[in-house]
N, C-alpha and C positions, 0 to 999 in steps of 0.2 A: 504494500500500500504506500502510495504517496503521504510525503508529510505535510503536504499542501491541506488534505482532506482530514489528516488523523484528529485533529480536536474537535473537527465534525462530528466524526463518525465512534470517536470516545465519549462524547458528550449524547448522542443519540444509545450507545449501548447502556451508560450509567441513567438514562431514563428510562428503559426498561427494566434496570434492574440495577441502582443503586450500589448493593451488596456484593456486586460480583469484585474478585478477587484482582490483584494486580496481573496475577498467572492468569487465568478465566480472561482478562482483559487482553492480553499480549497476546492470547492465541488467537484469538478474536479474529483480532488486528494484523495478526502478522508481524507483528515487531517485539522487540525486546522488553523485558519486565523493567529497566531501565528508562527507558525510551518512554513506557509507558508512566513510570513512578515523575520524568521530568515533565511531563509534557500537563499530567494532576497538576502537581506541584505548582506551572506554571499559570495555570488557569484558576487554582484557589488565590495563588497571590496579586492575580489579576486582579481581582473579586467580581471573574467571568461564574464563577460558581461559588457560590455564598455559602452553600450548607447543603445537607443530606436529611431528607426529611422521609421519616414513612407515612407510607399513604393506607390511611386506616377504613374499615369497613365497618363504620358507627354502628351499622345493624347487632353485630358482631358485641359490640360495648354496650347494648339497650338502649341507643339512642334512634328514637324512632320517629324525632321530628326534627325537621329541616330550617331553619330560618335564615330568609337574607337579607 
C-alpha cells in the first residue's frame, strides 16, 4: 500500500473497529507494526484523532428512551 493513502485507510479500519491491534492493523495494511505504531502516533498528536470511544447499545444498559 501506498503511504499516500495509509492514514486513510488506518483511520477507516480503527472505525470499524477501534480495538484492533497494532499487529491486526499492519497486516491489514501491508506495512510494518512500526510504520503503523508512527503513523497513530502521528495522527493523535495531530489531534486528527482525539480519543477512542465505545459505541454502546443502550438497549443492552435499560435504557429504553431516546432524547435529542
Amino acid at each position: 500500500m501506498a503511504y499516500d493513502n495509509l492514514d486513510k485507510e488506518l483511520v477507516s479500519e480503527l472505525i470499524g473497529d477501534g480495538r484492533k491491534s497494532l499487529r491486526e492493523l499492519a497486516e491489514i495494511l501491508d506495512v510494518s507494526v512500526t510504520t503503523v505504531s508512527n503513523h497513530l502516533g502521528e495522527l493523535e498528536e495531530s489531534g486528527s484523532i482525539d480519543g477512542y470511544t465505545p459505541i454502546l447499545n443502550y438497549n443492552e444498559f435499560g435504557f429504553d428512551v431516546t432524547a435529542v
